[in-house]
C-alpha positions in Angstrom: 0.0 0.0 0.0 1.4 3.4 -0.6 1.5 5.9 2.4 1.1 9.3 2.5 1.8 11.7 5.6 -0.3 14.6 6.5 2.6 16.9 5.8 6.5 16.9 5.7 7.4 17.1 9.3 4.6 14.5 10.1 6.8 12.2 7.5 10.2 13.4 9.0 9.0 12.5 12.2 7.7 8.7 11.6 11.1 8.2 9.7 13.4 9.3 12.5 12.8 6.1 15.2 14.5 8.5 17.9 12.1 11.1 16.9 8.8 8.9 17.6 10.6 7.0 20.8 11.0 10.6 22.1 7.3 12.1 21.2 5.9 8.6 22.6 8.3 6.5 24.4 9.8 3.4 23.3 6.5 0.8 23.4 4.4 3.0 21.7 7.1 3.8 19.1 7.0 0.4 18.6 3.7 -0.1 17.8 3.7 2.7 15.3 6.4 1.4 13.7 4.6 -2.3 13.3 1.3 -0.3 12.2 3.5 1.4 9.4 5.3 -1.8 8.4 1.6 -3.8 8.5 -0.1 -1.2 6.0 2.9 -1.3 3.8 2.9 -4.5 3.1 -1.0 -4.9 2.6 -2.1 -5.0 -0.8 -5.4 -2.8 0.4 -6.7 -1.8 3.1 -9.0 -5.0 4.0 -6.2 -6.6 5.2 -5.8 -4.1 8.0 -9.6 -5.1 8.7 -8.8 -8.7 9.0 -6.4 -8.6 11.7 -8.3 -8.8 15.0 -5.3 -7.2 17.2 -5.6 -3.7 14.8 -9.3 -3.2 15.5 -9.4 -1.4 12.3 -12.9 0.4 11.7 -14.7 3.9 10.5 -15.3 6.5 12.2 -18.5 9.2 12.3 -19.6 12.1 13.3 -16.7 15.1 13.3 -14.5 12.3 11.9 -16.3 10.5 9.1 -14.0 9.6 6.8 -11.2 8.8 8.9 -10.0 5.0 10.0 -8.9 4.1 13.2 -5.8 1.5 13.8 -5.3 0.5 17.5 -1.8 1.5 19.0 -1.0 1.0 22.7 -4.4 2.1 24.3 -5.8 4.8 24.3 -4.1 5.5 21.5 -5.0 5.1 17.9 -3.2 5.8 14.5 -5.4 7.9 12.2 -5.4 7.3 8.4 -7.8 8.0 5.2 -8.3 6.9 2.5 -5.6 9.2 0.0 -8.2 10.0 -2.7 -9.7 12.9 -4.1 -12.9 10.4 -4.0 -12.5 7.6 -2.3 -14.3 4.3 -2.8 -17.5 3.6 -1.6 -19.7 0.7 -1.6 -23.6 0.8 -2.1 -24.2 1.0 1.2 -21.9 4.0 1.7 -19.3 2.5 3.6 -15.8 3.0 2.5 -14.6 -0.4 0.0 -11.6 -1.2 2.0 -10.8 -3.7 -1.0 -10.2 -1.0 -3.5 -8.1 1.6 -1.0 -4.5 1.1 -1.5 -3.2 4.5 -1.0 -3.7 5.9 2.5 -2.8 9.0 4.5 -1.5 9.3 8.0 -2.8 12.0 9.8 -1.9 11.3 13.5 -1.8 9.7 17.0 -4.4 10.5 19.0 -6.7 9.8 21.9 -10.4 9.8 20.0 -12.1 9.2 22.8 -10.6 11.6 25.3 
């Protein structure tokens, strides 16, 4: 899958493993980093979805169109979809089996 970063210093940041060991400490670092390696090597997104320990779903309200990956809790790593339009299924749900280009936008506590 390809990944995108929200902007330069966001991308700076989740290359530098000091950097992210520093902003989060050394086990959430970690689990950052295995987030990033797990959506590289996904052909789409639905594989994300099928691993039970990621907890990958949608979110709504203020942030519909965002996904939500667990981290170390009560953190999650934010990503969208990296489309102009993304894919959507009848329904209306996002069709994780055609994303393969995502964006990171952050770590954050969504429900705090």
């Amino acid at each position: 899958m390809y990944i995108a970063f929200r902007n330069r210093k966001f991308e700076k940041l989740f290359s530098d493993e000091k950097a992210l060991i520093r902003k989060w400490g050394p086990e959430q670092a970690e689990k950052i980093k295995l987030r990033v390696t797990q959506l590289l090597a996904a052909e789409t997104l639905e594989v994300m979805r099928t691993m039970p320990q990621v907890r990958a779903h949608e979110l709504s309200g203020n942030r519909a169109g965002q996904i939500s990956l667990d981290l170390r809790h009560p953190y999650r790593l934010l990503i969208k979809p990296d489309y102009e339009n993304p894919p959507h299924k009848n329904d209306g749900g996002l069709d994780w089996k055609k994303i393969r280009k995502i964006k990171i936008l952050g770590v954050e506590d969504t429900h705090g």
